[in-house]
KEZA-647725 format. One line per 4 residues: number of its first residue (from 0); for each residue y, x, z of C-alpha. Coordinates in pm, whole numbers, plus 50000, padded with zeros to 5 digits. Each point is the difference from the previous one (the first is absolute). Layout:
# KEZA-647725
NUM = Y:X:Z ~ ...
# end
This chain:
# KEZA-647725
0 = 50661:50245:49679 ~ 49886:50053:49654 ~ 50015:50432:49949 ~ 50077:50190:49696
4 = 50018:50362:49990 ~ 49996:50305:49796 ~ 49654:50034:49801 ~ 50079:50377:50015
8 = 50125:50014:50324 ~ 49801:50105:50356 ~ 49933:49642:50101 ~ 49814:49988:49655
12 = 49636:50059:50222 ~ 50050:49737:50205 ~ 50173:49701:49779 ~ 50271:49959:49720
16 = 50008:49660:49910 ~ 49923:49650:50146 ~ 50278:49796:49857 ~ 49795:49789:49752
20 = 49808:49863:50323 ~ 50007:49666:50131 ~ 49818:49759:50230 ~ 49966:49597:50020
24 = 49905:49752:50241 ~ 49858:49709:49915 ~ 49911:49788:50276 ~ 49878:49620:50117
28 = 50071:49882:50332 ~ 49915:49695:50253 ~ 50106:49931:50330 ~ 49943:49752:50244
32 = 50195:49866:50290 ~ 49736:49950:50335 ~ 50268:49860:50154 ~ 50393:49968:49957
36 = 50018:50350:50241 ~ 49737:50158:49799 ~ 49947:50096:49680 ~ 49709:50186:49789
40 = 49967:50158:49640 ~ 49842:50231:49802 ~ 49995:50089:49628 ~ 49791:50195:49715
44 = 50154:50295:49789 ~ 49920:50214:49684 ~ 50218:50284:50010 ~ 50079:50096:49643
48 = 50041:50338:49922 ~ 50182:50210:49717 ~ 49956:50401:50035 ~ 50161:50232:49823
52 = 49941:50336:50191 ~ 50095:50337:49835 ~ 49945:50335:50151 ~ 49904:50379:49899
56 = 49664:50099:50031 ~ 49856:50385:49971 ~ 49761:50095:49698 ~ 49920:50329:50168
60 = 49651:49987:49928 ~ 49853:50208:50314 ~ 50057:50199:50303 ~ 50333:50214:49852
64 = 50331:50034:50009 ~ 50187:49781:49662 ~ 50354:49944:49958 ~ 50173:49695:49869
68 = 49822:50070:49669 ~ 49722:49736:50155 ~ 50211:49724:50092 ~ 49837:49696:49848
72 = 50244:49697:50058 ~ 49796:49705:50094 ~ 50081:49626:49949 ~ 49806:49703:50148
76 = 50093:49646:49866 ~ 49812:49720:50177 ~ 49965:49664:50061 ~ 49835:49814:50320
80 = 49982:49612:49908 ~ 49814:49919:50290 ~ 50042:50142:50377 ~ 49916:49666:50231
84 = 50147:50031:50348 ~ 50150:49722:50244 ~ 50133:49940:50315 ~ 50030:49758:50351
88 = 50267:49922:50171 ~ 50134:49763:50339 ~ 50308:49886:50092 ~ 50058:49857:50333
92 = 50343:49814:50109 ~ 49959:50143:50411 ~ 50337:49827:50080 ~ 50240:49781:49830
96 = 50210:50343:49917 ~ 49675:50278:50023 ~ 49781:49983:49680 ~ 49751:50308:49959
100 = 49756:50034:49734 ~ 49734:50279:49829 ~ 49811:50058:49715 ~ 49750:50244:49881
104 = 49955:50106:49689 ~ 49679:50167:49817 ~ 49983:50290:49803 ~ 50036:50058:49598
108 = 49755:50228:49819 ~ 50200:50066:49646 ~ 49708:50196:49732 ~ 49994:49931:49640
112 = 49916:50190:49710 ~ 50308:50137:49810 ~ 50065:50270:49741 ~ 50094:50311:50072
116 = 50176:50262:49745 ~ 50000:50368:50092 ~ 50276:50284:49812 ~ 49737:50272:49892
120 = 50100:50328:50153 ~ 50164:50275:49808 ~ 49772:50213:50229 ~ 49680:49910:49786
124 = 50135:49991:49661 ~ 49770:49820:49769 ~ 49871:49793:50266 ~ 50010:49594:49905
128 = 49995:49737:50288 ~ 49662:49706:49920 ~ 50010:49683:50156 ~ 50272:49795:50194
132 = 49846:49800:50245 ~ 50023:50039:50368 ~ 50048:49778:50321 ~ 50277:50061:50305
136 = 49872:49811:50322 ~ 50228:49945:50357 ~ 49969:49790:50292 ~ 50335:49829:50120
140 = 50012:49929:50383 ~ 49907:49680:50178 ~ 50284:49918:50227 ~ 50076:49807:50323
144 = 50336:49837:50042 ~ 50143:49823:50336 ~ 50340:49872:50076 ~ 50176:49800:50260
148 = 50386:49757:49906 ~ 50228:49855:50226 ~ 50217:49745:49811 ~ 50291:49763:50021
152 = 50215:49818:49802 ~ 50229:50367:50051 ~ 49822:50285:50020 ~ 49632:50065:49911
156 = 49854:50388:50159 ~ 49644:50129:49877 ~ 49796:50251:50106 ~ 49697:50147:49808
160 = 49732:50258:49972 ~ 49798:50048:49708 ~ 49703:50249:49981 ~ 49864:50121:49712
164 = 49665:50177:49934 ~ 50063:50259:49744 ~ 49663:50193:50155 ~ 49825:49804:49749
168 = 50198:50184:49739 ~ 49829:50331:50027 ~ 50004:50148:49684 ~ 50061:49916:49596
172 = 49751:50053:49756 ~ 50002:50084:49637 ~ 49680:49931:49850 ~ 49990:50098:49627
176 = 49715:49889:49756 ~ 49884:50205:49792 ~ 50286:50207:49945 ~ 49994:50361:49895
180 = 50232:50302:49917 ~ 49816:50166:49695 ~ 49658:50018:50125 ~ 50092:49905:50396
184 = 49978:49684:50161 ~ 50268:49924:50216 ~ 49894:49919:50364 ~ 50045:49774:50231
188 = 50390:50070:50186 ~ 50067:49927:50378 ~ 50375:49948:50131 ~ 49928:50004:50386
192 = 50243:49795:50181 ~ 49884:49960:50354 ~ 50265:49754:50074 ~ 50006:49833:50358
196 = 50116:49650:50163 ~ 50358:49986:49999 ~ 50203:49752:50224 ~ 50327:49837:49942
200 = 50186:49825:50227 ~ 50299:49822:49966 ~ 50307:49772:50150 ~ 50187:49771:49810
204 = 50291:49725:50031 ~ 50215:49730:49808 ~ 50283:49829:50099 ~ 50052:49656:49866
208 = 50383:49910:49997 ~ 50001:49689:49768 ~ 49952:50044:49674 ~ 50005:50339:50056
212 = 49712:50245:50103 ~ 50028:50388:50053 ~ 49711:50199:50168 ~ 49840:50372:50053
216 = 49710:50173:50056 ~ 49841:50354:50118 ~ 49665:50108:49963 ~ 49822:50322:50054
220 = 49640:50058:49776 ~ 49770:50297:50105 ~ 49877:50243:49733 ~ 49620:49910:49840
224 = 49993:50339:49815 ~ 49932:50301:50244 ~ 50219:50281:49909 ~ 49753:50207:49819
228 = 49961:49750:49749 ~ 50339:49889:49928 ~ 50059:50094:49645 ~ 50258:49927:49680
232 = 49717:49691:49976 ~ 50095:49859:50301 ~ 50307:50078:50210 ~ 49912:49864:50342
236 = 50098:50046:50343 ~ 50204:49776:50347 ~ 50233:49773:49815 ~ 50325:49859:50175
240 = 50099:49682:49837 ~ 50305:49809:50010 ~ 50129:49695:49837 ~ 50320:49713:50004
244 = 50045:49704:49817 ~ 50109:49644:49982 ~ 50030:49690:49777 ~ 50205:49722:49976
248 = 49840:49629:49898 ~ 50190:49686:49893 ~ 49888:49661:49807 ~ 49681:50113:50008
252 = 50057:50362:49861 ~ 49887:50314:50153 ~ 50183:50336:49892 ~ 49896:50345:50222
256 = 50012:50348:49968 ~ 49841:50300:50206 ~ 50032:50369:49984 ~ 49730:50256:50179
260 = 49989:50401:50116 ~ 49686:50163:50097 ~ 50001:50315:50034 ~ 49674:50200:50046
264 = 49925:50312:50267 ~ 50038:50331:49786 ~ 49651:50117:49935 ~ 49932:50439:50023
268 = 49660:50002:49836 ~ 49847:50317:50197 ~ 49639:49957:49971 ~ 49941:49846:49681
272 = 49646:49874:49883 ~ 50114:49786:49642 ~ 49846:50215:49733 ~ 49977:50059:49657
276 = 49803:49843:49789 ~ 49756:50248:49835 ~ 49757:49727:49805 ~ 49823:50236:49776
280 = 49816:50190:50279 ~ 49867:49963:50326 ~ 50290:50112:50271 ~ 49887:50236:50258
284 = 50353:50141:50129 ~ 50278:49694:49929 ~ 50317:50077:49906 ~ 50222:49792:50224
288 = 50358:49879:49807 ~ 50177:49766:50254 ~ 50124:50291:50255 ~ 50394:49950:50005
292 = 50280:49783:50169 ~ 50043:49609:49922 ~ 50369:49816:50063 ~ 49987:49618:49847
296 = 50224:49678:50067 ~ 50027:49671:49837 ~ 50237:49768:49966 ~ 49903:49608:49918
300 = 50216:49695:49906 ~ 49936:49682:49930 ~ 50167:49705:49883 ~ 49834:49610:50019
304 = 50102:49661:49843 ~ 49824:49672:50187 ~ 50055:49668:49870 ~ 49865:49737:50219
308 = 49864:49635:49778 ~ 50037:49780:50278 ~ 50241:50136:50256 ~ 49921:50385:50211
312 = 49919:49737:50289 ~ 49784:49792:49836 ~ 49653:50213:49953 ~ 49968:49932:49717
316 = 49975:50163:49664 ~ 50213:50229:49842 ~ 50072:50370:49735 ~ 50106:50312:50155
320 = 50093:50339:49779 ~ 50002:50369:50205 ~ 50119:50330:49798 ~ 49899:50308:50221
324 = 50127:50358:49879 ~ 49821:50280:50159 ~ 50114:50367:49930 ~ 49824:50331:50187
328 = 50091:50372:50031 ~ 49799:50262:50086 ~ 50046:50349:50009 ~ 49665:50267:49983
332 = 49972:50303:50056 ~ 49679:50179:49980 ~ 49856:50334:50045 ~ 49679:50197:49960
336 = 49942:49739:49749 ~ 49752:50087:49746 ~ 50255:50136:49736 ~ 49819:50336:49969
340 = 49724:49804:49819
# end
């Protein structure tokens, strides 16, 4: 869920915009069947990332007390060609009806060198931002993922648990080079995260009634950001997920749609420890801007289109087309936020 919100508004400290980001996948697989129960695989992947973070930074150039005369709206545009990771996986057929498989998958480091423009502050007039070149780094989670199918010709029931290790995402950081507000470099910035494992399990069925399928799903995700650092950046806590669908296939044709609801635990911020970023001086007393109440659902649906070459029984090869529309609400509401400065 892609965020926009008011530049001017008290979510301003934390995040206003990360619509223009995007990330790709471009992998290369193999597998190999050990035996006709057993099957192995594994494949290589550059994660390809486009950044466009934007966020409002403080020009308050020491240890006082400035009001939003210092703002300094901050823009990061970046892009990571190259972030190798991979991953294993089995697959074991334990019965003629009980298949169970896993896979792990490694970690992505995304850092690349970027530009980064910065709105002088009315607070220093006469002051003139030099240089544009600065580098945003992150570590996305290695994961573990383990499920178990019993299948028919009728009805097919899964079961799954995936962990994920967001503890390797522990903080964001903003590295500029060489950039300077009139005669002041800019430091390096620090967005702790301090995010933890989260687990998801879930339980899933279709029901095959000719050329007809229908099926649903539940699944229940633990939070990876602690309270105190759930922000506007990242709205995170227990999600409740459920979904429905079906398709119908015929001469070879596939048509489906799905719908989904997850609906996350209302967060009350009490204890917050997000804070502003202060780059022009060293930060002996943080001012923290995430304390508040968080309320977010989303809402997913999805369409696919699955034409078969050779027959849907056959193996063989064949084209496939998926639309998914994803929409998200949130509602924030913050307080002792850091709109005094």
């Amino acid at each position: 869920g892609l965020h926009r919100y008011d530049q001017s508004g008290p979510t301003r400290y934390a995040s206003t915009n990360l619509a223009g980001t995007s990330f790709a996948r471009v992998s290369v697989g193999a597998a190999y069947v050990v035996t006709p129960a057993l099957r192995i695989g594994a494949t290589l992947t550059d994660a390809i990332t486009i950044l466009d973070h934007r966020m409002v930074v403080s020009a308050c150039p020491g240890s006082m007390t400035c009001d939003r005369g210092y703002d300094m709206p901050m823009q990061i545009s970046e892009t990571d060609h190259v972030a190798p990771s991979g991953s294993v996986g089995v697959q074991w057929d334990a019965a003629p009806a009980l298949t169970v498989g896993a896979m792990v998958q490694a970690p992505t480091y995304v850092s690349a060198g970027g530009t980064l423009t910065l709105a002088p502050p009315s607070g220093l007039p006469g002051a003139t931002v030099t240089g544009s070149s600065a580098a945003e780094s992150f570590t996305l989670p290695p994961s573990v993922h383990a499920g178990v199918e019993w299948h028919t010709e009728l009805v097919r029931l899964e079961a799954a648990l995936d962990v994920e290790l967001w503890s390797f995402h522990d903080a964001i950081t903003i590295a500029p080079d060489h950039v300077m507000v009139g005669t002041t470099s800019l430091q390096t910035m620090t967005i702790p995260r301090q995010f933890r494992t989260s687990y998801a399990p879930s339980l899933g069925g279709e029901l095959h009634l000719g050329a007809l399928q229908i099926g649903a799903g539940i699944a229940y995700e633990t939070a990876a950001a602690p309270p105190s650092y759930v922000s506007a950046l990242t709205v995170d806590s227990g999600k409740l997920l459920v979904t429905a669908g079906g398709g119908y296939s015929r001469g070879g044709w596939q048509i489906g749609a799905a719908g989904g609801y997850a609906k996350l635990a209302d967060v009350d911020v009490t204890d917050p420890k997000v804070p502003l970023l202060e780059p022009l001086h060293d930060e002996v007393a943080p001012t923290f801007v995430n304390g508040g109440t968080y309320k977010s659902y989303y809402l997913v649906v999805g369409l696919r289109l699955a034409r078969a070459s050779w027959g849907l029984s056959s193996g063989q090869g064949g084209s496939q087309r998926r639309i998914a529309v994803f929409y998200s609400k949130q509602r924030i509401q913050l307080r002792d936020s850091a709109e005094s400065r």
